[in-house]
TORKOL-4160 file (C-alpha; in steps of 0.2 Angstrom, whole numbers, padded with zeros to 4 digits, m for minus):
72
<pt num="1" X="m0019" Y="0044" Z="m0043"/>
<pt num="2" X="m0037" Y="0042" Z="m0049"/>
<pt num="3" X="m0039" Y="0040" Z="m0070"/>
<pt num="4" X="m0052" Y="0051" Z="m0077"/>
<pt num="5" X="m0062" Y="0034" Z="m0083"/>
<pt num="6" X="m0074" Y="0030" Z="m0069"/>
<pt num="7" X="m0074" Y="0009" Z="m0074"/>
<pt num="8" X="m0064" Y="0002" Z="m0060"/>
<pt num="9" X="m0059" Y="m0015" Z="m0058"/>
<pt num="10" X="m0046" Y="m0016" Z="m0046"/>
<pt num="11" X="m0036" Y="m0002" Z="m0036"/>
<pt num="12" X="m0020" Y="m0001" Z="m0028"/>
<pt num="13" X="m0013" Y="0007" Z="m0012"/>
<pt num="14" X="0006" Y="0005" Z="m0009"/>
<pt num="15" X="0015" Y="0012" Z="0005"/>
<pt num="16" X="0037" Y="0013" Z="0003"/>
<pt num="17" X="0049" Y="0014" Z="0018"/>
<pt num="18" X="0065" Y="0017" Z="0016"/>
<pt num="19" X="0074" Y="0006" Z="0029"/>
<pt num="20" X="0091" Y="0010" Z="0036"/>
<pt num="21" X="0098" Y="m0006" Z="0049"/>
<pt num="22" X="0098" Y="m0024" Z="0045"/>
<pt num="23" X="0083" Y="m0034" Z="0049"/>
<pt num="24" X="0071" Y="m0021" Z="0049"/>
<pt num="25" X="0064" Y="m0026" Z="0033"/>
<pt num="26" X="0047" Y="m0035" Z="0038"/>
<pt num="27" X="0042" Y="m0021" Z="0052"/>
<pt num="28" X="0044" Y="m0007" Z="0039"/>
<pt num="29" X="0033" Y="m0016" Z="0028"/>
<pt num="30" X="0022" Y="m0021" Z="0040"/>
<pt num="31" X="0022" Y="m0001" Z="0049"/>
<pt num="32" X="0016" Y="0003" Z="0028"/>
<pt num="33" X="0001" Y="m0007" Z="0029"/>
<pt num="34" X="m0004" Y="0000" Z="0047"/>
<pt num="35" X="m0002" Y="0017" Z="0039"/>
<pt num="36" X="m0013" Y="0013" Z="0027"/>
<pt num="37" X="m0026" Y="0007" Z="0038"/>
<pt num="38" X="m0025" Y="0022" Z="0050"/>
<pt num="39" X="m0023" Y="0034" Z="0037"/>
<pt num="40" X="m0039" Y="0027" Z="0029"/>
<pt num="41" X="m0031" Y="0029" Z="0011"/>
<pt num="42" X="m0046" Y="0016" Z="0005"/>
<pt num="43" X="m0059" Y="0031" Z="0007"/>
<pt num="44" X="m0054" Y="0038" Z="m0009"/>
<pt num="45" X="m0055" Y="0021" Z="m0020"/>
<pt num="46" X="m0070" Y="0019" Z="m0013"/>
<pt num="47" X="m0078" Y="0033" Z="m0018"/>
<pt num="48" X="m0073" Y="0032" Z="m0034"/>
<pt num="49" X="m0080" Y="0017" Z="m0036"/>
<pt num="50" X="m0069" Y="0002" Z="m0033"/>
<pt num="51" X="m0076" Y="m0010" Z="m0021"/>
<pt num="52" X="m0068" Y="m0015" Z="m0006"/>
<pt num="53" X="m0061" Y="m0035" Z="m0010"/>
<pt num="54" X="m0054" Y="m0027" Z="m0023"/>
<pt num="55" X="m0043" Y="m0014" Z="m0018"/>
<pt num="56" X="m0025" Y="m0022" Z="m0015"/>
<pt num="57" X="m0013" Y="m0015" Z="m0002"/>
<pt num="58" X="0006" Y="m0015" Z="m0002"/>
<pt num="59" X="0018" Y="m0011" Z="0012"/>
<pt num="60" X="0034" Y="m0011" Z="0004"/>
<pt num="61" X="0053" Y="m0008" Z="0011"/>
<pt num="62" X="0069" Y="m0004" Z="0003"/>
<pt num="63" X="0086" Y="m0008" Z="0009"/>
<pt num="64" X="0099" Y="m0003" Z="m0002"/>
<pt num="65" X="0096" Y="m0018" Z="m0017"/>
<pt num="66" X="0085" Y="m0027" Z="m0003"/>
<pt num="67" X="0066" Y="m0026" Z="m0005"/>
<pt num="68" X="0051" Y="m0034" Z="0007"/>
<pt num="69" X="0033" Y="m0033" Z="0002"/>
<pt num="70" X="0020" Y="m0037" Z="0012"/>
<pt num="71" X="0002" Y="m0038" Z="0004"/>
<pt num="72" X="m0015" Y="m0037" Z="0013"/>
C-alpha cells in the first residue's frame, strides 16, 4: 500500500507464511525474504520515492501462537 502523500521516510515490505510442521519456522521466514527479492517487490517503493537503505523487509512465519521474523 502506497499513501497518497509522496514524503517517504521509510517503507516496509513484509512477507507471511503460514508454517504447518515443527521446526520449519526460520526456513519460512527465510523462503519470505527470498520472495521478496525475486519478486522484486522494492520496485514499487522505489519509485515512489523511498530510497533503498531505507526500505525494511520482513519475512515472517506463523505457527499456531509461534512467530519467527527474520529482517533484512
Amino acid at each position: 500500500m502506497i499513501p497518497k502523500t509522496r514524503t517517504y521516510s521509510i517503507g516496509y515490505i513484509i512477507d507471511c507464511k503460514n508454517v504447518k510442521k515443527e521446526g520449519d519456522g526460520e526456513r519460512a521466514a527465510a523462503d519470505g525474504l527470498a520472495q521478496i527479492r525475486e519478486k522484486e517487490y522494492m520496485a514499487a517503493l522505489v519509485n515512489a520515492g523511498v530510497p533503498m537503505e531505507k526500505i525494511v523487509r520482513l519475512g515472517i512465519s506463523l505457527q499456531g501462537k509461534k512467530v519467527t521474523v527474520r529482517r533484512e
